[in-house]
N, C-alpha and C positions, 0 to 999 in steps of 0.2 A: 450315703453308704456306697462304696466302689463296686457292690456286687450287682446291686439296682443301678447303678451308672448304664445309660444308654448305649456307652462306646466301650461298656466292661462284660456287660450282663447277657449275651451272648454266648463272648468267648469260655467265662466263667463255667455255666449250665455245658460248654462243651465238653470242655476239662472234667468238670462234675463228672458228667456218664463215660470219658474214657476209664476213669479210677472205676465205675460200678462195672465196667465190663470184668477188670480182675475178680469181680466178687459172686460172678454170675457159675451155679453148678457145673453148667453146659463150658465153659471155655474157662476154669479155673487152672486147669490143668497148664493149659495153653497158655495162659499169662501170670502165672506164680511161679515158684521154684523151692522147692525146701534147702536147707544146710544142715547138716550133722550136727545134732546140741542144740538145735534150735527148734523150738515148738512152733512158733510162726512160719508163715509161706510169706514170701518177698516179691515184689514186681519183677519181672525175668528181665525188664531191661539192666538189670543190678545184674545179671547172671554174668561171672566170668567164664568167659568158654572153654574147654580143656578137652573139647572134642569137635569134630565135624557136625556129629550128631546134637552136639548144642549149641551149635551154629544156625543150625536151620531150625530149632526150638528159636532160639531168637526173632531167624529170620520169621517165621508164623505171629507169633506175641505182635510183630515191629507193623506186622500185614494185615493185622487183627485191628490193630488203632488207626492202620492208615484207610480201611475200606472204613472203620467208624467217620473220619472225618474228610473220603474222596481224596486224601493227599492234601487237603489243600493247609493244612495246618502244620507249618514250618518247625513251629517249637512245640511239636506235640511233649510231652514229659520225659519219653523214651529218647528223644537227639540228644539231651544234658545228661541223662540217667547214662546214656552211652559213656558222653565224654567223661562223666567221672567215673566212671566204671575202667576204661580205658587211661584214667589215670594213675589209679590207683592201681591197675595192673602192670605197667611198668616206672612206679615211683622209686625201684633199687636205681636208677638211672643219678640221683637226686643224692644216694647215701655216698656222704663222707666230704658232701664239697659246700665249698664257703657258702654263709646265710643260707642254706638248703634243709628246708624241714619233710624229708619224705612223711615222716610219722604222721603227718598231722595230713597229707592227703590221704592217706590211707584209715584214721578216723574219722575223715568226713565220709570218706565210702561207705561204711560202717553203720555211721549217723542216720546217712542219707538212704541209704539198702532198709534198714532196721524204722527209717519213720515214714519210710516213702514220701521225701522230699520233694521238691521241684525247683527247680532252677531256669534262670537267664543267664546268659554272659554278656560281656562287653572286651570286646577285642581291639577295636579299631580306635584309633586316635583321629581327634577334630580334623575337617579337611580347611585348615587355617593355609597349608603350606604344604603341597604335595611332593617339591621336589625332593631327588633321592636324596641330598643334601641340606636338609633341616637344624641348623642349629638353634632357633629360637632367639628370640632378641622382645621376650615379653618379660616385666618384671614380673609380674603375676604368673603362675601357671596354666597355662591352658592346655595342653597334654599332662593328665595326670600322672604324679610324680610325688614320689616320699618326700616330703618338708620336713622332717622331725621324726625321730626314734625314741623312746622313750621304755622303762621298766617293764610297763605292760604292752606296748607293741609299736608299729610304723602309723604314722600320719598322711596322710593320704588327702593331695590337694588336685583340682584341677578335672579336666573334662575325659570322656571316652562315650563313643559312639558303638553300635546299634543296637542296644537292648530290645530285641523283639520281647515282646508281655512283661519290659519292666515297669515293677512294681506290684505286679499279678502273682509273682513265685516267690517261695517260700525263702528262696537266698539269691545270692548275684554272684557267680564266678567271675574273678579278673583276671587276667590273664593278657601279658605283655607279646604283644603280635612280632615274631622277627621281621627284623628290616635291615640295612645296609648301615644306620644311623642312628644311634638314643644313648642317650647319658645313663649310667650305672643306676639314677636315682627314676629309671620309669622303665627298672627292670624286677619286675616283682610278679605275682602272682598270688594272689587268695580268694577265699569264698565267703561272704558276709550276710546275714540275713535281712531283707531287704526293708526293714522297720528302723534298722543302724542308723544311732542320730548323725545330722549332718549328709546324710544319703538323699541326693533327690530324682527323679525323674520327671525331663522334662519331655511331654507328651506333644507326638505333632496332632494335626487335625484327623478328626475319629475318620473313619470310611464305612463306616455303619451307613447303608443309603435310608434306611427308616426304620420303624419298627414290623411293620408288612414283611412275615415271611415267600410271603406270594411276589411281593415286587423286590423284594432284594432276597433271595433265597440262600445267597452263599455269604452275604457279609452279615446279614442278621447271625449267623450263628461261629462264622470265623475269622473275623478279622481282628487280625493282631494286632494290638500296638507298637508300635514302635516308639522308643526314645531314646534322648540326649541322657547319660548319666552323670551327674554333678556330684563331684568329692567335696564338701562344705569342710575342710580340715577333720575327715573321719578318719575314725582311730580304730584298727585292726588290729584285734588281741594276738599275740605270737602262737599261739595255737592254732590259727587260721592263717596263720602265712604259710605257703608252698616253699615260698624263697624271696628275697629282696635281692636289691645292689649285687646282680651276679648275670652281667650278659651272657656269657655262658649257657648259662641255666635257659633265659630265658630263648637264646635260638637255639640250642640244642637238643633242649629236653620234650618239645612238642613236636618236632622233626624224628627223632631216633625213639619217642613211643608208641604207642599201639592206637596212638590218638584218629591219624587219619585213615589207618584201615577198618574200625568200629565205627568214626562219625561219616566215611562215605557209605560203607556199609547200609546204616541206619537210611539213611540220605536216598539213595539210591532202591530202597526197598518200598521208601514212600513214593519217588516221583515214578514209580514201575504204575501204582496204586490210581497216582492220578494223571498219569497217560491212559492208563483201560478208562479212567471216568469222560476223559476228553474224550475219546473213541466212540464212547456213547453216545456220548452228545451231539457230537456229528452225524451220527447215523437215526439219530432221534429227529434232526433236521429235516435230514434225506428222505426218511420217511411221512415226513409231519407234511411237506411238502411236494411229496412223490417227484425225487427228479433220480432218485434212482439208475437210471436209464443212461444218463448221458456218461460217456467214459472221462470226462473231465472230474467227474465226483470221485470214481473208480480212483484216479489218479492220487487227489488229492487225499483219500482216507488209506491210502496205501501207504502213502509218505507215513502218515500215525503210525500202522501199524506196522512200519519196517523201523522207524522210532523205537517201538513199543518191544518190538521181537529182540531189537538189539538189545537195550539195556537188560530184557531178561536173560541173555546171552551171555553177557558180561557178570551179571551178578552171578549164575550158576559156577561159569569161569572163577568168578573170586574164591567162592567155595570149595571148588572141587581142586584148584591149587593151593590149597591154605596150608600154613605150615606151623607148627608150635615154635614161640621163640624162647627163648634163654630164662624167663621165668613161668614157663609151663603152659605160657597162653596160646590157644586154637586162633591165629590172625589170619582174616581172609586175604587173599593176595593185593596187593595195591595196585597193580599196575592195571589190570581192569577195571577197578575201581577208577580209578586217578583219569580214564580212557571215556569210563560214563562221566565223567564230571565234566571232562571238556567237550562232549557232546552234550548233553540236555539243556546247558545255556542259549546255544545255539539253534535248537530243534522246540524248544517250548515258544520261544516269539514263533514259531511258524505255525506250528499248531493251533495258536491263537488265533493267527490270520488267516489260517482253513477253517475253522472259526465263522470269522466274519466273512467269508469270501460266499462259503454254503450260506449262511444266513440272510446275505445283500441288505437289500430295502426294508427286510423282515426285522434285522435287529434295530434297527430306527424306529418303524413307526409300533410302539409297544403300548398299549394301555394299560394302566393301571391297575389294581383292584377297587379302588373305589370309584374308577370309571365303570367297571363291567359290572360294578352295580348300581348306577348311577341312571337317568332317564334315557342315556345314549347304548345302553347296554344294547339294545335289540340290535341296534346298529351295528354296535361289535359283532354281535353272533353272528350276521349275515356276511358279512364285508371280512373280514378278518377270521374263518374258520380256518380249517387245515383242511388235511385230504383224509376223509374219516378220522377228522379229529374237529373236535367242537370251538368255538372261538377260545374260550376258557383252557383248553386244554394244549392246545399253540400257543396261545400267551405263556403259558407256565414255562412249555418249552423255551420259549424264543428267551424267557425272562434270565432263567437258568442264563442260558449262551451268553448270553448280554453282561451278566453278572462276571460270568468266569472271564470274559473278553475284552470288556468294554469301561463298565464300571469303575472310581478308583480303585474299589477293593482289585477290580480284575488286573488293572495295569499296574498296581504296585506289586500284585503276585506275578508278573512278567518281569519286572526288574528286581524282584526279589529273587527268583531264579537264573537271573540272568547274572549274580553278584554273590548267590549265595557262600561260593566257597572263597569269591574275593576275584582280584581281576582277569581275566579269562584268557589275558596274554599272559601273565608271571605262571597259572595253572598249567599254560601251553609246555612254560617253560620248565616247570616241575616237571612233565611227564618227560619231555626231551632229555632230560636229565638223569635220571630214572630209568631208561627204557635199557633193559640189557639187549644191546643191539652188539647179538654173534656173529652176525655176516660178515665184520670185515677181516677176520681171519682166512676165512675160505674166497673170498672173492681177492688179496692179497696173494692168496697160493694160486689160485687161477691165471692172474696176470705173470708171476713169476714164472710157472708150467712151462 
């Protein structure tokens, strides 16, 4: 059973108690939303925005699940609940043009608001053949692609990369990543429920370090899966198509929605959550080990927290420039947004290695728990205390650090935020792109003067 699974049963019990937080008296408010005609309360990350003031209702709900799991949980429910929230908010984009079914993203919003769904996606295509220039020369498919159309909907053959927790959510979003190069037929976009025969995910190796909460404290309860997802010739009812066979659609319509000011939004609310938990942890060091003192520490937890000050800086900024677009939606502003996205890739490896820098010889020599209660215990107590902290109670610390830093679970969370929003040069290039840069007008009239 997947939920007792070793490298499932974790993440699973995590998931579990974000959903119990909606249902809790004290914070119902904070993470539901009512609708007009509707007797039920909905998870707020469903909530469409249509004010500033339900912006920052978001922003709490988003801050509420990220201090439940430290930040460290990428695909908490509220990042998908975003994106299709954000889809369905500007799916008029969709009405009127070839193989474009807005209708049917706007009942999955519906669906998914009304049963409180949860979802994966899969974006990225196999890394067979990076260059900009891809034609393909497999007879087989290996970037997934429609083989066959039929009455009841598209067939769906061939591979897509990085389902974090597929197979764990309730459905699978596809979605055709723009690029310079793709054939008409691996330009689609739908959502399938992740039981769809011919559906597979291929699992890489777990990062679960044991069952021991004490000696893996962060992967026993968050570490994601990741997987390969495999289209076995599946067949996707036309009611779950967004759109097929329409390049168009597929680079324009995630570029000109409300896509990436909602999912950096979401994004950027969490890693605020676990920069303060990193902050901690450093200082939990500093203490555990009394070096306080020296201004190389100063130095180093300053870098954190000029990190830490900034992206709050920018998120306020998104907010308090937000504007309503064209179908009534409250969009926080992008360009600070799009600004935190290309710093935190950059700033979380550092982090890390202030990290291990404070921790030295400490994060290597770590015992276990069933060393420290083992015949060599007494040993640990003496040799391995802290500075008014007991051998047990530095181990835990040191254990944590190790975890968040060191661990696979820790280094795949470094390159998972190092990649999250995709390659960190093409993001540079977004914002470059983007940036309404007014200067050269005036600096134009200067020279001429």
């Amino acid at each position: 059973m997947i939920s007792e699974h070793h490298a499932f049963k974790g993440l699973i019990q995590t998931t579990s108690s974000l959903y119990d937080l909606q249902n809790k008296p004290q914070l119902k408010n904070e993470m539901t939303f009512s609708v007009q005609g509707k007797k039920d309360s909905f998870g707020l990350s469903y909530l469409q925005p249509k004010t500033k003031k339900d912006l920052e209702r978001r922003r709490k709900m988003i801050e509420n699940w990220a201090r439940h799991t430290h930040g460290m949980v990428g695909r908490s429910p509220d990042y998908m609940n975003t994106v299709i929230m954000s889809y369905a908010s500007s799916a008029e984009l969709l009405k009127g043009k070839e193989n474009c079914f807005p209708e049917n993203i706007q009942a999955l919003y519906e669906r998914a608001r009304n049963e409180d769904l949860s979802f994966t996606h899969t974006f990225i295509t196999p890394q067979v053949n990076r260059s900009q220039i891809n034609l393909g020369c497999s007879g087989e498919p290996v970037s997934a692609k429609v083989v066959d159309k039929n009455n009841k909907g598209i067939v769906i053959k061939g591979a897509r990369l990085l389902a974090t927790q597929g197979g764990l959510t309730d459905e699978l979003l596809v979605y055709t990543t723009p690029r310079i190069f793709f054939d008409s037929d691996e330009a689609f976009a739908f959502s399938i429920p992740s039981d769809t025969k011919g559906l597979k995910f291929i699992c890489r190796e777990s990062f679960v370090g044991g069952k021991s909460a004490f000696d893996h404290p962060l992967s026993s309860k968050y570490e994601e899966m990741d997987s390969i997802v495999v289209f076995d010739n599946v067949l996707v009812p036309w009611e779950k198509v967004f759109f097929y066979g329409n390049e168009d659609a597929a680079t324009d319509f995630k570029l000109q929605s409300s896509f990436h000011s909602f999912a950096y939004h979401q994004v950027i609310i969490r890693q605020i959550v676990k920069t303060e938990f990193i902050l901690g942890i450093a200082q939990l060091l500093v203490d555990t080990i009394n070096i306080g003192e020296y201004q190389h520490i100063h130095e180093k937890l300053s870098e954190i927290i000029i990190g830490l000050e900034t992206l709050k800086a920018l998120l306020v900024k998104s907010e308090r420039d937000a504007n309503v677009d064209e179908w009534g939606i409250m969009r926080p502003s992008l360009i600070p947004l799009q600004v935190s996205a290309n710093i935190f890739p950059k700033i979380y490896p550092r982090f890390c290695e202030i990290i291990q820098m404070i921790g030295a010889s400490g994060m290597i020599t770590l015992p276990t728990e069933k060393a420290l209660k083992s015949h060599i215990g007494k040993d640990i107590d003496k040799y391995l205390q802290g500075y008014n902290r007991s051998a047990v109670e530095r181990t835990k610390i040191f254990r944590l650090a190790w975890d968040l830093t060191m661990s696979p679970f820790g280094t795949r969370q470094t390159q998972y935020e190092r990649f999250f929003f995709g390659d960190p040069v093409r993001l540079s290039g977004y914002l470059y792109k983007n940036y309404p840069n007014k200067n050269i007008n005036d600096i134009n009239n200067f020279l001429n003067s």
